[in-house]
Every structure is written in structure tokens, then in C-alpha cells.
N, C-alpha and C positions, 0 to 999 in steps of 0.2 A: 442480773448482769446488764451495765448502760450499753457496753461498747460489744459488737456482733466479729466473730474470731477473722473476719474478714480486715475490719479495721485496724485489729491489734496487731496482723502480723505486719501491716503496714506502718504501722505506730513504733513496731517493736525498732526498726529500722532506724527512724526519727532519734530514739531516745537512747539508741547506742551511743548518737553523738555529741550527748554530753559529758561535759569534762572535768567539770566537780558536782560535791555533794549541794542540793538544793534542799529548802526546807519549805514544810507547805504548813501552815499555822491555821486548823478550822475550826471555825466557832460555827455549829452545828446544835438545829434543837430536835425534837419529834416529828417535822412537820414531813410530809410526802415528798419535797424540795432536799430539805435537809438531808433524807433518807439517799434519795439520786445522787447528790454530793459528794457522798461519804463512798457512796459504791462505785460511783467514780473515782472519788480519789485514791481510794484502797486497790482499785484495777491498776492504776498508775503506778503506785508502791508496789507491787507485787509485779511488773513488768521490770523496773530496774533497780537495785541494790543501791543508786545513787542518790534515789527519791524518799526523804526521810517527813515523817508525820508527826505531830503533837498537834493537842486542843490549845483553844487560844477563848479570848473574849475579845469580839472586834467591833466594829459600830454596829454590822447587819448583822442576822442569820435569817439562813445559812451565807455564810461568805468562808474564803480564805485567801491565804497571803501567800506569793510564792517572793523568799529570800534564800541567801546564802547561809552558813552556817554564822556567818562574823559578819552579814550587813544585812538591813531589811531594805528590801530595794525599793517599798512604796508600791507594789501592783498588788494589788485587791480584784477579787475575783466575785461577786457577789451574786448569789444564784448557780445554775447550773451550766458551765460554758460549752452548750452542743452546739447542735446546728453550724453557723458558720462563722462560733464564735471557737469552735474546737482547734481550728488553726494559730487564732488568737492564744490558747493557751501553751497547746504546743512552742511555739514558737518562744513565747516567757520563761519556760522552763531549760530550754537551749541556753536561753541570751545570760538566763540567770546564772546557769551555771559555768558561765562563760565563754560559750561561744561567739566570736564575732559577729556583728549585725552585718546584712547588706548594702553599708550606709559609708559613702566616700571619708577619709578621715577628716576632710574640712570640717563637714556637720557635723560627725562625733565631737570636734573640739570645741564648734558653735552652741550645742547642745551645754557642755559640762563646761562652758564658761557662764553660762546663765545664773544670774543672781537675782535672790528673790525667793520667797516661796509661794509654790505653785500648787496646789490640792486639786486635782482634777477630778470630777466624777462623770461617767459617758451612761446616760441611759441608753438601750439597745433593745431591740427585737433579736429573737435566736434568728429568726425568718431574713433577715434584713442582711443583705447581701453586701450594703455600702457601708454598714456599722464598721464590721474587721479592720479596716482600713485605717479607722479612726483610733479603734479599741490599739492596735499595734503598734501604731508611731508613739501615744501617750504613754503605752507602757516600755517601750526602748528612750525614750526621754526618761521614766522614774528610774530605770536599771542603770542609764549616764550618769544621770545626777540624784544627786540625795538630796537636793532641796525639794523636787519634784515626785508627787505622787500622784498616782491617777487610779480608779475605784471604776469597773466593769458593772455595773446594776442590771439586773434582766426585767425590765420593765412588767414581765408577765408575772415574775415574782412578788416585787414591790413596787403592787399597783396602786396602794394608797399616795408612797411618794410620786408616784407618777403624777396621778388628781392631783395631787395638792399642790405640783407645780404647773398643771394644765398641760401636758405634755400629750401633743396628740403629733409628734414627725421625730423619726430616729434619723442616725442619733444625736440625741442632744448633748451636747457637754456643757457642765457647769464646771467654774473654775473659784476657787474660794467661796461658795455657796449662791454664787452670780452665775444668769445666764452665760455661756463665751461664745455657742454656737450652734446650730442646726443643720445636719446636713452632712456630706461628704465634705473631708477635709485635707492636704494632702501636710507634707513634715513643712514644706516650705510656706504654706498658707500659716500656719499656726506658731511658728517662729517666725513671721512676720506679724501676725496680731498679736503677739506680745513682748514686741520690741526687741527680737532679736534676728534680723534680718543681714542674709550674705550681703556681702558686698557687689553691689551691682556692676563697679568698676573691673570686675572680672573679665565680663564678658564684652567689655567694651574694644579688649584689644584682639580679639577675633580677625585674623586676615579676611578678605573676603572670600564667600564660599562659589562652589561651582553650583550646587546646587544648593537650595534652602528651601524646606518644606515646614508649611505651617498650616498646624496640627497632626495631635500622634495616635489618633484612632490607625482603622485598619486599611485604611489608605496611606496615611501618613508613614504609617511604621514600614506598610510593601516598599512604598517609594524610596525610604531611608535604604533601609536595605540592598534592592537594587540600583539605586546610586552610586553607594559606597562600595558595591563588586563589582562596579566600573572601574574604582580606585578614582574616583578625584575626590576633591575637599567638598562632606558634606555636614551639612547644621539640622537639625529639627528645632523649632518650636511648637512645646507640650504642653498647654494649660494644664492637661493632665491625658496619663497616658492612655489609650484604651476606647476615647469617649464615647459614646451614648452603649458601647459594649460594657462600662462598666454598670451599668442600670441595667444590665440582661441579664434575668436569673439561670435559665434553661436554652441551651441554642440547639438545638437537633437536625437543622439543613447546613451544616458546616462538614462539606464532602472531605470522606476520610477520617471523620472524630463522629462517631454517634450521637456523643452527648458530651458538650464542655459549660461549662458556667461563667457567665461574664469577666467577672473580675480573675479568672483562672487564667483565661484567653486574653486579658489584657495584660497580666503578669507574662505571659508568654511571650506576647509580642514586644515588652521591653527589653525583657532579658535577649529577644535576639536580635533584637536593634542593638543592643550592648557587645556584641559578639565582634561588629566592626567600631571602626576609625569613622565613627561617625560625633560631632557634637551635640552634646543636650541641652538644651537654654528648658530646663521644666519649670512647671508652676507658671509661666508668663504669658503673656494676652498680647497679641502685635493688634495696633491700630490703626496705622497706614500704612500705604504703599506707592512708593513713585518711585516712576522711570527717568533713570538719568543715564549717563555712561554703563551704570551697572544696578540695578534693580534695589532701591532701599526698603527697608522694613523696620519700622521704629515699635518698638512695644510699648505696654503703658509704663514701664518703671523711667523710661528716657532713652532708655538702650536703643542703641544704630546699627543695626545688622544691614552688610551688604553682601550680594550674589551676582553672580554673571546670569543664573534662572532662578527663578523661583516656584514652587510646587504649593499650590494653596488646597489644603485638606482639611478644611475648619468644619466639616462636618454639618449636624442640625444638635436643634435642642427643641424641648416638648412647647409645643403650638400652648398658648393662651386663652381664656375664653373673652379678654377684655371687659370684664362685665364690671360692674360696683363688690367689694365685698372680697374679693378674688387675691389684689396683693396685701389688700390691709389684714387677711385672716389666713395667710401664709403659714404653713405649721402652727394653725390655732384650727385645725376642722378642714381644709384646702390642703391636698396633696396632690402628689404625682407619682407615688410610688407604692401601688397595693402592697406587693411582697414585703416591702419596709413598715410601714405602718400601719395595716392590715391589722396585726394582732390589738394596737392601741385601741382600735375601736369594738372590739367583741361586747356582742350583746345590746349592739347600736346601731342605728338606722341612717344608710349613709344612701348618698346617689352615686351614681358614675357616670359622668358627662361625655358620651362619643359610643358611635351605634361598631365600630370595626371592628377587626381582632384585638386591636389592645383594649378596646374600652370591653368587650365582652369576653374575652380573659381575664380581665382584670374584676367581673362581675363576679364571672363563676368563681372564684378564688374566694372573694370577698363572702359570697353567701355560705361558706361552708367557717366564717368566724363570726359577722354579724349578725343583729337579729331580722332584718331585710335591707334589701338594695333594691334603688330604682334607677332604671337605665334611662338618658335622656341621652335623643336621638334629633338633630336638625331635620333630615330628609324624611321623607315619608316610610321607608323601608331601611333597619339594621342594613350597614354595608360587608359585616362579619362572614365569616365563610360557612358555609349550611353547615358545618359536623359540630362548629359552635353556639349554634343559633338551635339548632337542635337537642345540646347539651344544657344549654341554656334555659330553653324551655323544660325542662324536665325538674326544673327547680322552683321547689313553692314558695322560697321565702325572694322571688326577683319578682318585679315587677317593671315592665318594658311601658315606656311614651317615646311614642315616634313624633314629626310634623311636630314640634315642640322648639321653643329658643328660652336659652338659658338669659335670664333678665336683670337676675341679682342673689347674689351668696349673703344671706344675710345673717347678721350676728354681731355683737362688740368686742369682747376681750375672748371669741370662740364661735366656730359655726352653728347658727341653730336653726338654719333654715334654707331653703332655697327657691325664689320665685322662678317663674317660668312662664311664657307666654303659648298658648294651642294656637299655634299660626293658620287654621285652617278657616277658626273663629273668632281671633286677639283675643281671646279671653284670659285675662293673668290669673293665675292659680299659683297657690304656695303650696310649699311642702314643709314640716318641721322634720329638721333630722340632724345628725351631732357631724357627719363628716362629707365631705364634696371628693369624689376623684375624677382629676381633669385626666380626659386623653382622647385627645383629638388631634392626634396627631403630629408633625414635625415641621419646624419653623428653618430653614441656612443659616449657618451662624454667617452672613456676607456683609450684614449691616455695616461693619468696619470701612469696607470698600469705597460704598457711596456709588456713584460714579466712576469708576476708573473702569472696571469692569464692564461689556456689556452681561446683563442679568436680565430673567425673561420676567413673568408676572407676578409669580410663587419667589425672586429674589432669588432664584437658581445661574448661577453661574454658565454662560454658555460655551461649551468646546464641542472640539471635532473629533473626529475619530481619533486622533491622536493626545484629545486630553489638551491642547492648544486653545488660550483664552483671545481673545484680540489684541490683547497688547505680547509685541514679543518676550519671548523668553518668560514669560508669564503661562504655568499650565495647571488647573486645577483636576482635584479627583475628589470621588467618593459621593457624599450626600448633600455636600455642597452644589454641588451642580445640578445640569439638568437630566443624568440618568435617568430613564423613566423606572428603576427598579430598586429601589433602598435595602440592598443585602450587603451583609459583611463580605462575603464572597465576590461579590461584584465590585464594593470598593475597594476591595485589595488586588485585586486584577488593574482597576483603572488606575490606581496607585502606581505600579507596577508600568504602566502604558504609559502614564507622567512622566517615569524615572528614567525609562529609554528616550522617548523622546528629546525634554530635558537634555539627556547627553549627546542624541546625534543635533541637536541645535547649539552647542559647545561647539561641535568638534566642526559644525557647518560656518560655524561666526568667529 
């Protein structure tokens, strides 16, 4: 049995709510894979009289296909879709049988005016928390449109096609048997890389807001919130919703939730930014900001967004090491996301660059799929907290260099090395190994700003207790600034302090 009686009575609930008959078409051989598949899919069928099965011959096995009885919608399922691909499937099976997506009816019409065909294939880790995301929007695009198919491959399954296209970063998507992408992606990123992009003039006729906050992590989204239950006209800008929460696998200091998972907790917070009369500009990067009669915000598409305040919540993104080697072998051996690409590299010898909790979380993790990891630390001593330094050590295949500087990620078409300097000695020393994981840390997305902002030496935004930047009606929150404390909980509190504010300086001006 795949699924434990916990899951199914949860499941059972799910698949009441579909509304026609679905067809699952598997091509299925001997193999251990195969065997999970099938006992999957047969759990499935045996949960709703809806969910009907025949053998098929498809490009992979194990693979299948989930259609309707009268249309093949194009999603292919290749391997066994657990882990956090299971939602992924669920959800196929809904849409298949025709329950509506949660997608405005613009996009659904943007979507199914698309001409062309489009064959998408997503390689994936089960592990890989940012794949769903991807694996979901491509297949509610195949179930829109019949020109468009897109193919789920579990990289752990078919690991020779993995090699053979050098694939070391989930997830990857190939589009017509070309690279298309690497990485988290959202519906509006990918209908604009293949030339079918909203109309930007939408949002151009936008009155001006009272408040405008930009970004929708979990400062942004408090702020949105408490703005709009003030009741006056509020906007968010989202590059995407959730940030640096959606690269958190496990949160466990989120008072009042034991245990949530990143991408859970960002679906959370959009859906209750949706709950009010609040606007969404998502998918979009604002670049400047000047103060005239009323606070402008230009983004990079040309859009002119104006406010009476604005709430800047742009968050951080993972620090760099600047070194040689680093952007040029970018998902070729250089990552930043154990949990995601973790499994790519089993039975290979990788480093992890940063002595903290994420670089020695991210060790212990890694040593329990590769064949050794070596930790490389600037400072003389791990800065990690003793129960992981101690966990840490209990493991044979890690290997710790403190008083060390990373020099050079070296490699051509792939990582195969990494030099290092013993700063105590200069003496440069190499390492041969197939994959680098950066984490050292977190960089303010502020760069935008320039100038306009006072910001202290780290690029951190400066406010007062009230979340007030130096320019009026200007107040930022979260990890952008200079909190001394980077928790989700605290930037939704400062969020939150922005959003009052923000309104008693309306109501003061």
C-alpha cells in the first residue's frame, strides 16, 4: 500500500469533487517503479468509481496519462508523483475532470488562444518543494489547450535522461526537446517567455492608491491586509507571492502552526490577501521610486503606479560568493537549494559553502544522499547553533575547513572542482567534487532604490519604530530593512506596523 489510511481519508474528500469520468492510460513494466505506480494508481481507482484505467504504450515507463473519456489533455505523469509532487497529481485529476482552475477568466482565455505547439517536458525532484509549482501551471495550460502538452519525469527514475542532458537544478523544463528553463517559474513568467503576454495597458488605468506596497512575502501580504481593513484603495506589487518563504521547506517557529511548509504558507497568505478589495500587479519587478505630489512607482514592463504612501517589502535573496566559476556553472554543479537538487547529485562529492544554520542544515541533509560533503567556513569557528554542529559531527561521510576562502568554482560545461585559499597560511588548495551549495546567507533586494532611501552598510533600509523611511509617506518592512532579526513572524508584525502607520499618515496629511 503507497498511501498510509491517514492520507486517503484526506484524499477521499479531494476526489469527491470531481465531476466527470477521468481516464488514467499506464504504460507500466516489471521494474520496482513500475510496481509503486500501478499500486498507486489502483489505490486511486478503488477510492472513486469516477477514475477509470486501461494499459497504454507511451514514450517512458513507467509513466501515465491522465484524460477525459473524449479528449487526451496532454499531462503525462512519468515516474511515481509522491512527495510534493502528489498535490500536482491531485489537482490534474480535478481539472481533468472538469473542475474549474483557480485562474481569473482573462488567463484561461490567454491561455486557449495560444497557437502553436507547445511539448513541454519538467524534470523534477519528489524532494523539490519549488518543482509543483511549475509541474501545475504546465499541466492547467495542457488541460486549456490541446496544442499544449507537458510530461512530469522524476529525475530519480530516469536518471540516464537526466546525464545525458547534464541536468544537475530542478526543475528544469524543456520545451520541443530545447532547454526553456531552470528554476521556479510562475503562469505569468512563462506566457510571457513564449510570447503570449497580458496586456500591460491594464494596469495602467489604476486611480491612484492610498497605500501601495511592494512585495508579497509575509510582510507585504500583513501590510496588504491591514491596509485594506482600514477600507481605503490598496495595490500590492508581487514578483511572486510568498518570497524567500517559498524556498522554505519545514517552518516550525511559526506561533500557533507547529509545522507549515513554505510554499503552503505562501499559498495561504495569497489567498487571504484575496479575501479583500485589495489590487494585484503579480509577476512584476518595480524599479524606481520618486517623490512628487504623490509617490510614483514605475516597474520594469513601463507601468506607472501612483500612491499617496508606499510600503516597501522587497525582502532579501541568497548572498553570492562572487567568486570565478559561480554564475557561469549556474545549474551546471552551483546551486542554492539542497532540498531541490539534493537528490541530482547522490553518490557524489559536493561542498557547502557557509559555516550557519543553513549552510550546516543543508550539510546534514546532503550527507544522508551524497557520497561526502565538505563544509567551507570564512571564520575560524562554524557560526551554526551547537545541536547542529553537534549533529553534524556525528556524521562520517562530512568533512568541515574552517579559516578557509572560497577562490574559484571550477569546471566548463559542469562543476568539477573548487579551489580554496587556508587564510591562516594563503596556501591555495583544490578540491575535485561534482556540485558547490552556496549559503551564506541573505543579500535586501534595495538595489532598486539607489539613493533615494537612507540604507545602512548591509543595504538595509532604515526605519523607526513605526516602520517610517526618511522620505515621507515612504515606510518599509520585513528583511529588507534593518531589523536585527530575519523571521517570518517578525516581518509580518512589521508589515502590519507599515500598514497602520501608512494610514494614520493619510489621515494626518
Amino acid at each position: 500500500m503507497i498511501l498510509d489510511e491517514n492520507i486517503k481519508s484526506q484524499l477521499a474528500q479531494y476526489l469527491n469533487l470531481m465531476e466527470n469520468n477521468v481516464l488514467l492510460k499506464v504504460s507500466a513494466g516489471s521494474d520496482n517503479a513500475s510496481n509503486d505506480m500501478l499500486s498507486l494508481i489502483n489505490e486511486l481507482a478503488g477510492m472513486s468509481s469516477k477514475i477509470k484505467v486501461e494499459r497504454a504504450v507511451l514514450k517512458r515507463t513507467p509513466s501515465f496519462s491522465i484524460s477525459s473519456p473524449l479528449k487526451d489533455t496532454g499531462v503525462v505523469f512519468a515516474g511515481v508523483p509522491l512527495g510534493h509532487e502528489f498535490t500536482s497529481l491531485i489537482l490534474a485529476l480535478l481539472q481533468t475532470s472538469g473542475r474549474a482552475p483557480k485562474v481569473d477568466s482573462e488567463t484561461v482565455n490567454q491561455i486557449k488562444n495560444i497557437k502553436g505547439s507547445y511539448n513541454f517536458e519538467t524534470y523534477v525532484s519528489l524532494s523539490c518543494h519549488n518543482c509543483p509549482d511549475v509541474v501545475q501551471t504546465l499541466n492547467l495550460m495542457s488541460i486549456l489547450n490541446s496544442n499544449i502538452t507537458h510530461t512530469m519525469i522524476d529525475g530519480a527514475v530516469f536518471k540516464k535522461e537526466v546525464e545525458s542532458k547534464n541536468i544537475l537544478a530542478v526543475p528544469s523544463v524543456y520545451l520541443n526537446g530545447t532547454h526553456f528553463n531552470s528554476g521556479r517559474m510562475t503562469l505569468t513568467d512563462i506566457l510571457s517567455k513564449i510570447g503570449s503576454s497580458a496586456n500591460p495597458q491594464k494596469i495602467f488605468s489604476h486611480k491612484p492608491y492610498d497605500v501601495l506596497i511592494v512585495g508579497g512575502g509575509p510582510a507585504g501580504a500583513s501590510a496588504a491586509i491591514y491596509a485594506a481593513r482600514k477600507g481605503i484603495r490598496t495595490g500590492i506589487i508581487a514578483q511572486r507571492f510568498g518570497g524567500q518563504v517559498m524556498d522554505t521547506v519545514g517552518i516550525e517557529n511559526f506561533i500557533g502552526t507547529k509545522y507549515i511548509e513554505g510554499p503552503k504558507l505562501s499559498a495561504n497568505l495569497e489567498e487571504h490577501v484575496k479575501e479583500y478589495n485589495v489590487d494585484i500587479v503579480d509577476s512584476q519587478r518595480a524599479v524606481s521610486l520618486v517623490k512628487k505630489d504623490l509617490i510614483e512607482i514605475q516597474l520594469e514592463n513601463g507601468t506607472l503606479l501612483k500612491s499617496k504612501t508606499v510600503i516597501l517589502s522587497t525582502g532579501a535573496r541568497w548572498r553570492n560568493v562572487e567568486v570565478p566559476g559561480e554564475k557561469e556553472l549556474r545549474n551546471k554543479g552551483v546551486t542554492y537549494c539542497p532540498h531541490c537538487d539534493g537528490p541530482l547529485f547522490k553518490g557524489k562529492n559536493v561542498a557547502v559553502i557557509g559555516g550557519g544554520n543553513s549552510g550546516i542544515e543543508a550539510a546534514i541533509d546532503l550527507a544522508g544522499i551524497v557520497k561526502h560533503v565538505t563544509v567551507l567556513e570564512f571564520l575560524p569557528q562554524l557560526k551554526a547553533d551547537d545541536v547542529l554542529k553537534k549533529r553534524l559531527n556525528s556524521l562520517s561521510n562530512v568533512t568541515v575547513m574552517t579559516n578557509v576562502e572560497t577562490k574559484e568554482i571550477a569546471g566548463t560545461d559542469r562543476v568539477d572542482g573548487i579551489t580554496y585559499i587556508h587564510r591562516p597560511t594563503g596556501e591555495i588548495r583544490h578540491i575535485e567534487l561534482q556540485g558547490v551549495f552556496v549559503q551564506i546567507g541573505l543579500i535586501p533586494n534595495t538595489d532598486w532604490l539607489d539613493k533615494i532611501t537612507i540604507r545602512n552598510s548591509r543595504g538595509e533600509i532604515v526605519v523607526d519604530s513605526h516602520g517610517a523611511t526618511n522620505i515621507p509617506g515612504v515606510f518599509a518592512a520585513g528583511d529588507c530593512t534593518n531589523s536585527p532579526y530575519k523571521q517570518i513572524i517578525i516581518s509580518m508584525g512589521s508589515g502590519a506596523t507599515a500598514a497602520l502607520s501608512a494610514f494614520d499618515y493619510i489621515i494626518r496629511n
